[in-house]
DOGUVEX-460764 format. One record per residue: residue in three letters; x, y, z of N, C-alpha, C, O, CB in turn. Coordinates in Angstrom, 1 decimal, decimal comma. Glycine has a CB too. Example, Ala and Ser with C-alpha at 12.3 -4.5 7.8 and 13.67 -1.06 7.14 Angstrom:
REM residues 2
aa;n_east;n_north;n_up;ca_east;ca_north;ca_up;c_east;c_north;c_up;o_east;o_north;o_up;cb_east;cb_north;cb_up
Ala;13,2;-5,7;7,8;12,3;-4,5;7,8;13,2;-3,3;7,8;14,2;-3,3;8,5;11,3;-4,5;9,0
Ser;12,8;-2,2;7,1;13,7;-1,1;7,1;12,9;0,0;7,9;13,4;1,1;8,0;14,1;-0,6;5,7
This chain:
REM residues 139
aa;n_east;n_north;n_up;ca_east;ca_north;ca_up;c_east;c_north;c_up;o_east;o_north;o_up;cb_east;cb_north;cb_up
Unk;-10,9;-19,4;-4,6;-9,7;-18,6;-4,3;-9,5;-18,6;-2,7;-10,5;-18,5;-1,9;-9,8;-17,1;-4,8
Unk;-8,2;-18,7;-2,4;-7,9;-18,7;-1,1;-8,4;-17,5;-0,2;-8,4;-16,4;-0,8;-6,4;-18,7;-1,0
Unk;-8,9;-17,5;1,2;-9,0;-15,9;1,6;-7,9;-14,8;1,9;-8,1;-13,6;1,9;-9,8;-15,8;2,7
Unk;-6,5;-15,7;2,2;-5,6;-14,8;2,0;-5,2;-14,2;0,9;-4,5;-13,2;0,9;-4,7;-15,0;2,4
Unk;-5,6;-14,9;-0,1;-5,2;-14,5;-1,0;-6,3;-13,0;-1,5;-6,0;-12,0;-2,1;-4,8;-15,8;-1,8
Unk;-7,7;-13,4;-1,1;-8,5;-12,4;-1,8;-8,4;-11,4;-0,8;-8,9;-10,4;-1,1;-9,9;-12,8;-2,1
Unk;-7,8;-11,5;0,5;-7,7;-10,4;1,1;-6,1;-9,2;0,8;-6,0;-8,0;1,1;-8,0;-11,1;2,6
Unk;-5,2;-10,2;0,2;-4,3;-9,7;-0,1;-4,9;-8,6;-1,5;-5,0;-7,4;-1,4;-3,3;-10,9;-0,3
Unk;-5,2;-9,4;-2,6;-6,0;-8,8;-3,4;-6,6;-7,4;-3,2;-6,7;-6,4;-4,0;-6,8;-9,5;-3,7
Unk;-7,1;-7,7;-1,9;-8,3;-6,5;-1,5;-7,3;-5,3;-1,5;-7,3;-4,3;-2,2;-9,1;-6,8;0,2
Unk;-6,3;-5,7;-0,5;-5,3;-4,9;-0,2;-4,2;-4,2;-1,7;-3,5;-3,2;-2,0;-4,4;-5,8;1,1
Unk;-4,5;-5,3;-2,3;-3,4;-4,3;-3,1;-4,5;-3,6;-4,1;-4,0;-2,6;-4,6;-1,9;-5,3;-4,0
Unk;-5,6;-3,9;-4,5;-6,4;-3,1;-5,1;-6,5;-1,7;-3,8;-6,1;-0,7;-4,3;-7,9;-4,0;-5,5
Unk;-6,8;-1,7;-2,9;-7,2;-0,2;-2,4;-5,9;0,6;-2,1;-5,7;1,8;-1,9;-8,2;-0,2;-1,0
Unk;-5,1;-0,3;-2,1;-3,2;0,7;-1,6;-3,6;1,6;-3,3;-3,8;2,8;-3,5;-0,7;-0,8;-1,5
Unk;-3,5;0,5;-4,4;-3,3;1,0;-6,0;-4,1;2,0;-6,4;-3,8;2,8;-7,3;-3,5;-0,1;-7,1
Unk;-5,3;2,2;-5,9;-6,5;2,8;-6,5;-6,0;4,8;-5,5;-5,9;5,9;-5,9;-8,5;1,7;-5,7
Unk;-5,8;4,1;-4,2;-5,2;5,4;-3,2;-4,2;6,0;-4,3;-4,4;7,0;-5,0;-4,2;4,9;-1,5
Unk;-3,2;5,3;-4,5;-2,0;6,1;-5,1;-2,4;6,7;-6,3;-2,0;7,8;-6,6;-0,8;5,3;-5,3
Unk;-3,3;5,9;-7,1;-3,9;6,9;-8,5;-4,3;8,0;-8,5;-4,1;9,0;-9,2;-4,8;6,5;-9,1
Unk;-5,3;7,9;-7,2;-6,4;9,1;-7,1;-5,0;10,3;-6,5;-4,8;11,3;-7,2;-8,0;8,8;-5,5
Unk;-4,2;9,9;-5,4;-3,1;11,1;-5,1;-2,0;10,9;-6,1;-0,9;11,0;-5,7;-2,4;11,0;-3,5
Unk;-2,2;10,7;-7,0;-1,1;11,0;-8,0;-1,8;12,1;-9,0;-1,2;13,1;-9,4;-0,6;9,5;-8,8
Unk;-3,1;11,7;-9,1;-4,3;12,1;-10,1;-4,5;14,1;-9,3;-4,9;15,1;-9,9;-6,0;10,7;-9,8
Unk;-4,2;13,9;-8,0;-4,4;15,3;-7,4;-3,3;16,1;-7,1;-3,4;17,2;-6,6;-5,2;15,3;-6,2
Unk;-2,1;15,5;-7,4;-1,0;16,0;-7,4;0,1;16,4;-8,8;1,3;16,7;-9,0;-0,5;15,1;-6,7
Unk;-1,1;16,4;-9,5;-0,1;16,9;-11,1;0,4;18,0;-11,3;1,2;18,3;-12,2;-0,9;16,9;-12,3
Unk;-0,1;18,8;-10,2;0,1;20,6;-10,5;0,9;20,7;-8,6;0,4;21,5;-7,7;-2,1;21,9;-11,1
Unk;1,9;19,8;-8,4;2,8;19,8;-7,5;3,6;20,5;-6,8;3,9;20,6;-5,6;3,3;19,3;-7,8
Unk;4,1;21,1;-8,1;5,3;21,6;-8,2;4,6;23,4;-8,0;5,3;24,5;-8,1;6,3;21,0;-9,8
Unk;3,4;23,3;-7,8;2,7;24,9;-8,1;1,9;24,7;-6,7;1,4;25,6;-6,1;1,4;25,2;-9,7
Unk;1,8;23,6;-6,3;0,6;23,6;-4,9;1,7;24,0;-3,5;2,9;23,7;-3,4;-0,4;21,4;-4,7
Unk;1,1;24,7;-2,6;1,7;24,7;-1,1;2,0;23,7;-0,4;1,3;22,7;-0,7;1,0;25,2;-0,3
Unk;2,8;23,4;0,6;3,3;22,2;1,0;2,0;21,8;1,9;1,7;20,6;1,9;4,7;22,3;1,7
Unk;1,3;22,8;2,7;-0,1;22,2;3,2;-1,3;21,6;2,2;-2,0;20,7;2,6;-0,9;23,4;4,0
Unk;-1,4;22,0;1,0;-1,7;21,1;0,2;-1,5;20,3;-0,3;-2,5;19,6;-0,5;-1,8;21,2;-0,3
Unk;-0,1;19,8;-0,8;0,4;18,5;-1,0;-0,1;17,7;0,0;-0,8;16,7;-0,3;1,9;18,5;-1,0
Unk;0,1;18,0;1,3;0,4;17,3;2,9;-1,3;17,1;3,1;-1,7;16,3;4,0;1,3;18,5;4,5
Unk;-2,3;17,6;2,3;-3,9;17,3;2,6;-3,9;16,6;1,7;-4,5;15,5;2,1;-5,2;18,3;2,5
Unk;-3,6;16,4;0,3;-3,5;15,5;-0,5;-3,3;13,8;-0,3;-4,1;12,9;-0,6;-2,6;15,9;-1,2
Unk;-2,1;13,8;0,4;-1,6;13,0;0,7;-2,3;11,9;2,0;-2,5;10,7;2,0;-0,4;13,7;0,9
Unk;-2,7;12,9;2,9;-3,3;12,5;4,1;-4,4;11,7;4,1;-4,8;10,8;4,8;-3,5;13,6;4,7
Unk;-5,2;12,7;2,9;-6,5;12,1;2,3;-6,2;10,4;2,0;-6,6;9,4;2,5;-7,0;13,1;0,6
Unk;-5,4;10,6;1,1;-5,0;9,5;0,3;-4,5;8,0;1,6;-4,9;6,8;1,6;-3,4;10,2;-0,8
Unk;-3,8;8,7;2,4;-3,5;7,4;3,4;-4,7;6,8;3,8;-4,8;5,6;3,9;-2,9;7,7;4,8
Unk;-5,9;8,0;4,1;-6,9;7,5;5,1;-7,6;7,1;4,4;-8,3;6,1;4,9;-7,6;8,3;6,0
Unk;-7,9;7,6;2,7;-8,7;6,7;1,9;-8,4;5,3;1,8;-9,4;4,5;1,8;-8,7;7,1;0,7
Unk;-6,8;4,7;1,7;-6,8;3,9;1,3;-7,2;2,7;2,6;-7,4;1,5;2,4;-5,7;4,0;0,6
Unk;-7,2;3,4;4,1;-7,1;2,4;4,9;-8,7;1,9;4,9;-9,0;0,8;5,2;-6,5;2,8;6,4
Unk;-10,0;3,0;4,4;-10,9;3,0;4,3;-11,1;2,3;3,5;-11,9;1,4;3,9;-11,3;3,8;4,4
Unk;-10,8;2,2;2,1;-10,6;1,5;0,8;-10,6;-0,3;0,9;-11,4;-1,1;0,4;-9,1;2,1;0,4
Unk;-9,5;-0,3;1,7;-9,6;-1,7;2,1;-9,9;-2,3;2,8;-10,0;-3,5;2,8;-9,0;-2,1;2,1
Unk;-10,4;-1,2;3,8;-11,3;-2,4;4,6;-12,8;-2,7;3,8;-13,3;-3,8;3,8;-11,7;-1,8;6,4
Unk;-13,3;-1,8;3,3;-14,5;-1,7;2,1;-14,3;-3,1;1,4;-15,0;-4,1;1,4;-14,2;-0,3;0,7
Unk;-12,9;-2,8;0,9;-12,8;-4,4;-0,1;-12,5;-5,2;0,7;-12,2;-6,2;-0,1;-11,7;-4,5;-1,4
Unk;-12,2;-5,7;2,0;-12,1;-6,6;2,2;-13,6;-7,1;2,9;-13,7;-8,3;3,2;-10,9;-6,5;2,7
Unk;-14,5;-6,5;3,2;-15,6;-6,7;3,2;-16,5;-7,3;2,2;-17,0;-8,4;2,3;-15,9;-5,8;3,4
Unk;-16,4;-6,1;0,8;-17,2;-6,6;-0,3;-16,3;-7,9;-0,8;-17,0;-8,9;-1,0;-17,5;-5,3;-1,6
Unk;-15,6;-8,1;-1,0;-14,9;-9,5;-1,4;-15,0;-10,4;-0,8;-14,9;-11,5;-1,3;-13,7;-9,5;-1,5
Unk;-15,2;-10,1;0,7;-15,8;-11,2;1,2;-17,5;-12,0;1,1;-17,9;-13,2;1,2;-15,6;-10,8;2,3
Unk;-18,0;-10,9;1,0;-19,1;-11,1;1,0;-19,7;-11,5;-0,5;-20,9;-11,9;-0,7;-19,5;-10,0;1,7
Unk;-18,8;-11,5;-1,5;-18,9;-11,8;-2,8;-18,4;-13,1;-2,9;-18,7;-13,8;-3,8;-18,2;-10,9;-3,7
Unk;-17,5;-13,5;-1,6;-17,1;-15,4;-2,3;-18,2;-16,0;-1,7;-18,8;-16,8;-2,5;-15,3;-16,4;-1,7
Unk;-18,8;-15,9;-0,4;-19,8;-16,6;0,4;-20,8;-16,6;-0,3;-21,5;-17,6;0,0;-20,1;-16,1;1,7
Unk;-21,3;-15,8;-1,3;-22,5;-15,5;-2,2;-22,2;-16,9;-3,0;-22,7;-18,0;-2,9;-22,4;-13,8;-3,1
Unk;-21,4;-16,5;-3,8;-20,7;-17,1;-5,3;-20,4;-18,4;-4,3;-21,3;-19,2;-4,6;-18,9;-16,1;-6,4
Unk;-19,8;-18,9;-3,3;-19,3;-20,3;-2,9;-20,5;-21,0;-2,3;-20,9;-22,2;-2,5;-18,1;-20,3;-1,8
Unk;-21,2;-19,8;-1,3;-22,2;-20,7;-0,5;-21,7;-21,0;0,4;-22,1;-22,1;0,9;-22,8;-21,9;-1,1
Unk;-20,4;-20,4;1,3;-20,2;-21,3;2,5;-19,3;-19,6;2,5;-19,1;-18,8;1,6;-19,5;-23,4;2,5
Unk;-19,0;-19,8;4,2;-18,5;-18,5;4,8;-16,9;-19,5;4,9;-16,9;-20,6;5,2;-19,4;-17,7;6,6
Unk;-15,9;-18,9;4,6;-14,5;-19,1;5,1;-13,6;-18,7;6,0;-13,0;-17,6;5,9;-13,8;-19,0;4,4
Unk;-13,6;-19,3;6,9;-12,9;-18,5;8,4;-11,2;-18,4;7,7;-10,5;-19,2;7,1;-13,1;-20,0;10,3
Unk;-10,9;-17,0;8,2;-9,6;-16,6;8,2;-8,4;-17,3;9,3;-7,8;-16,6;10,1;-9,7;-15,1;8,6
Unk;-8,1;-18,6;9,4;-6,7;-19,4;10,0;-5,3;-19,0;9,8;-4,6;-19,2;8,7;-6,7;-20,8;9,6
Unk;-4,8;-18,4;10,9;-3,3;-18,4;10,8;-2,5;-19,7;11,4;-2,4;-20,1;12,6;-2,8;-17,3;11,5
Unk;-1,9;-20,2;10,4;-1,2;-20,6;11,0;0,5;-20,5;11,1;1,1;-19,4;11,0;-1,7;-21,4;10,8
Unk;1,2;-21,6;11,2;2,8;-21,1;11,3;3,7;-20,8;9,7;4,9;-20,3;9,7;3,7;-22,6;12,2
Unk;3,0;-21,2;8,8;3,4;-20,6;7,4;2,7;-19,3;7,1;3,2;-18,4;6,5;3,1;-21,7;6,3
Unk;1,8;-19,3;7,4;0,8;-17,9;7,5;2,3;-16,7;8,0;2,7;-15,7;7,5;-0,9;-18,2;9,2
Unk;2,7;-17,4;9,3;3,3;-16,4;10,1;4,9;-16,3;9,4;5,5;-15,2;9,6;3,2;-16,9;11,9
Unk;5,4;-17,1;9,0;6,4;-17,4;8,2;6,6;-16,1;6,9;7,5;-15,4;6,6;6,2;-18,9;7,8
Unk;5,1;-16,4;6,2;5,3;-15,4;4,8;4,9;-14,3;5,1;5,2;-13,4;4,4;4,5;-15,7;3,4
Unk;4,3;-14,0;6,3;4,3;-12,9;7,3;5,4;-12,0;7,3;5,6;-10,9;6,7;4,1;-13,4;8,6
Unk;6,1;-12,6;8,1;7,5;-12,2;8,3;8,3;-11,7;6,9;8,4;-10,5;6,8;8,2;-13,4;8,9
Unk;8,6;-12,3;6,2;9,1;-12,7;4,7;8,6;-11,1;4,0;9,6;-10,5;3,6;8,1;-14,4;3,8
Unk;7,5;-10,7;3,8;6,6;-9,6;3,4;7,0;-8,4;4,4;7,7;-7,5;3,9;5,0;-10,0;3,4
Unk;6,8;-8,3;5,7;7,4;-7,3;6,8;8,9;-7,2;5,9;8,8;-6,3;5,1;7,5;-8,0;8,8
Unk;9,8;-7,7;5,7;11,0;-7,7;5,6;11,3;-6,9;4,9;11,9;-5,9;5,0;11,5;-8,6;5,3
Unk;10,4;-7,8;3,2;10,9;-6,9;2,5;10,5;-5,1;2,1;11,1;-4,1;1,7;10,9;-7,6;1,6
Unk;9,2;-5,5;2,4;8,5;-3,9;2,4;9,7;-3,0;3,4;10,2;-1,9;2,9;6,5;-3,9;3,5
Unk;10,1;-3,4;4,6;10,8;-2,5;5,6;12,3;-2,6;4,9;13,2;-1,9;5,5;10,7;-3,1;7,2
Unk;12,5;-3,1;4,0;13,9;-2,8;3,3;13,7;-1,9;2,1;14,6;-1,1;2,0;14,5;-4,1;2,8
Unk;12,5;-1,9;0,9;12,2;-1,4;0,5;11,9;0,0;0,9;12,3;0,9;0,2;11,7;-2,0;0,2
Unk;11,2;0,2;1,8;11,1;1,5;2,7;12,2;2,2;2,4;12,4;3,1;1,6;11,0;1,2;4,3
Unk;12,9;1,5;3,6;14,1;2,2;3,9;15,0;2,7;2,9;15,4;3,8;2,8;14,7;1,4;4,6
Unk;15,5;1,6;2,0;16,2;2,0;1,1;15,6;3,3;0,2;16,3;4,0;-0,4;16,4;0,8;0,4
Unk;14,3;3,4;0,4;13,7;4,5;-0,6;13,7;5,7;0,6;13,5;6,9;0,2;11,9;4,1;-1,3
Unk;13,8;5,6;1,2;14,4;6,8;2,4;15,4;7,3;2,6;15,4;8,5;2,7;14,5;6,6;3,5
Unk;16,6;6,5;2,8;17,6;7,0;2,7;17,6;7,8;1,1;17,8;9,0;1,0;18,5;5,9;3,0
Unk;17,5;7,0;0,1;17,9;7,8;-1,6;16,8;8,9;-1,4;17,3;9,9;-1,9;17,7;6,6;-3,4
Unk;15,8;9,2;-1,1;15,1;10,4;-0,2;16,2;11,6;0,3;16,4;12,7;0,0;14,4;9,8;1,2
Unk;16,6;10,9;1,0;17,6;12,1;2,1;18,6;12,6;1,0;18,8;13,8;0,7;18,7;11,2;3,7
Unk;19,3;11,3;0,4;20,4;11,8;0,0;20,0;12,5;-1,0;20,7;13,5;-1,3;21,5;10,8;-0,2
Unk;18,6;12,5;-1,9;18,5;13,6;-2,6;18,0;14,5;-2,3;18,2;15,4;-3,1;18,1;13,5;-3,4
Unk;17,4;14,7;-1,3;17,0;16,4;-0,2;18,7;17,0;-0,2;19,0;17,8;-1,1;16,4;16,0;2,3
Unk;19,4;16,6;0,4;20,2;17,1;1,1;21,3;17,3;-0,1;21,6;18,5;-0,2;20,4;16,3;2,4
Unk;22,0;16,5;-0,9;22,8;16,5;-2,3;22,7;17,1;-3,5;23,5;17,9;-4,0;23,0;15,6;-2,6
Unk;21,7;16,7;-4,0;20,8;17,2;-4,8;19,6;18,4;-5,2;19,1;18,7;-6,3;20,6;16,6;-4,8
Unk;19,4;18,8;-3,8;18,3;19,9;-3,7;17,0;19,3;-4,3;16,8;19,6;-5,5;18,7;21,2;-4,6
Unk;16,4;18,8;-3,9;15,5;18,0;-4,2;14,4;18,8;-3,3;14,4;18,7;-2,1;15,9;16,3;-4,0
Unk;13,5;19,5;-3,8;12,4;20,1;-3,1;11,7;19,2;-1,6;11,5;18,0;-1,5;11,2;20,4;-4,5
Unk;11,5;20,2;-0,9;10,7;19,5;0,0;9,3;18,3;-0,2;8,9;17,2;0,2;10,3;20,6;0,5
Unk;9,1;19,6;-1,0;7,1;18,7;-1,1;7,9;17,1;-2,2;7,9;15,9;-2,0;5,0;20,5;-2,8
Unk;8,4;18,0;-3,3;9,2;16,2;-3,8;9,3;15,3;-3,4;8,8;14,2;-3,8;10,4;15,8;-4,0
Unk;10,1;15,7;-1,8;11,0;14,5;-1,0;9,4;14,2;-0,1;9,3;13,0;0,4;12,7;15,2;0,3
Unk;8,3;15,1;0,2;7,3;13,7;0,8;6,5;13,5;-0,1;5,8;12,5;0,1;6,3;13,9;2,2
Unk;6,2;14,1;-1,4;6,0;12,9;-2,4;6,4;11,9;-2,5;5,5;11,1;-2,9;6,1;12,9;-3,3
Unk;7,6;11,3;-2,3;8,1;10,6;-2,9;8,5;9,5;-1,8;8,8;8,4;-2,2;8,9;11,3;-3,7
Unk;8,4;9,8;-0,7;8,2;9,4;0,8;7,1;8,2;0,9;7,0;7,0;0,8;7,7;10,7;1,7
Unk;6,4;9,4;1,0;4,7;8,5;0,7;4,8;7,5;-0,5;5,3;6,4;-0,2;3,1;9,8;0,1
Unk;4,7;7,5;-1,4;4,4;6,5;-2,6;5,4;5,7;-2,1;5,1;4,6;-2,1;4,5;6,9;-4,1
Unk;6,5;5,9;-1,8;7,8;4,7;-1,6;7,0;3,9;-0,4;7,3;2,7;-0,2;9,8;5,5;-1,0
Unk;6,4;4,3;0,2;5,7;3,2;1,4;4,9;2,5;1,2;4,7;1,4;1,7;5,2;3,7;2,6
Unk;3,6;3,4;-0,3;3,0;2,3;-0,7;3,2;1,4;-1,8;2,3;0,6;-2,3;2,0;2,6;-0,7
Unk;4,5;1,6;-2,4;4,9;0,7;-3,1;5,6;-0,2;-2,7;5,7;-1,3;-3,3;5,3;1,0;-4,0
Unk;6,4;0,0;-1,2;7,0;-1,6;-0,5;5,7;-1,9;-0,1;5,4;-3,0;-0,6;8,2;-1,8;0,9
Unk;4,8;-1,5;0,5;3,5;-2,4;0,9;3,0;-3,4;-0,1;2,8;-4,6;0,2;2,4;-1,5;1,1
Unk;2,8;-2,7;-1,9;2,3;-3,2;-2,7;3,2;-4,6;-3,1;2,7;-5,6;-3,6;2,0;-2,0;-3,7
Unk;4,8;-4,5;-2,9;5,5;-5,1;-3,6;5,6;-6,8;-2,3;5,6;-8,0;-2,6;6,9;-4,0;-4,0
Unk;5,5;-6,1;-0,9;5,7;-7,0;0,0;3,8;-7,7;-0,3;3,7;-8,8;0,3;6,2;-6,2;1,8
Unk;2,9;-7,5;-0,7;1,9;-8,1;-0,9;1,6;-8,9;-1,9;0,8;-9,8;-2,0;1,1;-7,5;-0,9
Unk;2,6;-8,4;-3,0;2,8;-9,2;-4,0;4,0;-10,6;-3,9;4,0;-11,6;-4,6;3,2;-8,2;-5,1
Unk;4,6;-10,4;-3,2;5,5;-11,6;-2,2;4,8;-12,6;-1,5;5,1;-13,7;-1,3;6,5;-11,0;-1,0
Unk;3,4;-11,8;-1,2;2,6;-12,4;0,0;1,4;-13,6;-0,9;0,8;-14,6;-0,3;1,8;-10,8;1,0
Unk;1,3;-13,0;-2,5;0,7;-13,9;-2,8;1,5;-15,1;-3,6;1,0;-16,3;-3,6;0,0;-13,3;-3,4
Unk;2,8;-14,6;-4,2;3,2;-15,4;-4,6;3,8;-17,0;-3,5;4,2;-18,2;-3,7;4,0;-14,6;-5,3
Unk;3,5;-16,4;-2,5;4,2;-17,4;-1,2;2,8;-18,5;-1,1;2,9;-19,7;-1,0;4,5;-16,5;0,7
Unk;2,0;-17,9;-1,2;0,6;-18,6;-0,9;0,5;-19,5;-2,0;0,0;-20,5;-1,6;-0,7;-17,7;-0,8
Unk;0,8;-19,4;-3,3;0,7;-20,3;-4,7;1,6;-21,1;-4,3;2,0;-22,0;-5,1;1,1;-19,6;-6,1
């Protein structure tokens, strides 16, 4: 397996595993304080950045085992190309889940703690979705 690709992997296993565990601590939502939601949540970012660097460690250190040879990480100008391509769409994805955010805060009455529920997960699902662009580019 490619290492962008197992590092992509890495990444979308610890964004997926973050959002379970804060989905998993947010079931009783709609009853928790907004400083709790907002520790929930917080947890959950910092787990996941911890998360993946974890896996991108152990995954590494699991192909060099299993291959026998260390693979250096090269960028090059297609590297930087599907780069771009993934930025794009995550930051459209974003956005677009931001705006329909607002407009349901503000139109709809859409609770606060809702609207950064729903904030948060919308960022790590363009992450998840622009990573999944990121592998299919690499195939």
């Amino acid at each position: 397996m490619n290492i962008k690709i197992r590092n992509t992997l890495a990444e979308i296993t610890g964004a997926s595993l973050a959002m379970i565990w804060m989905w998993l601590n947010l079931t009783e939502a709609s009853l928790m304080t907004i400083q709790a939601v907002s520790k929930v949540l917080a947890q959950g970012i910092g787990g996941s950045i911890i998360l993946i660097i974890a896996l991108h460690i152990i995954f590494n250190i699991l192909s060099s085992i299993i291959t026998g040879q260390y693979e250096e990480d090269i960028d090059d100008e297609r590297d930087k190309i599907f780069e771009l391509y993934a930025l794009q769409v995550s930051s459209a994805i974003f956005g677009i889940s931001i705006v329909a955010t607002l407009v349901l805060l503000g139109w709809f009455n859409l609770t606060i703690i809702s609207g950064l529920i729903a904030i948060t997960f919308s960022g790590f699902i363009a992450s998840i979705l622009s990573l999944l662009l990121k592998i299919y580019l690499y195939r």
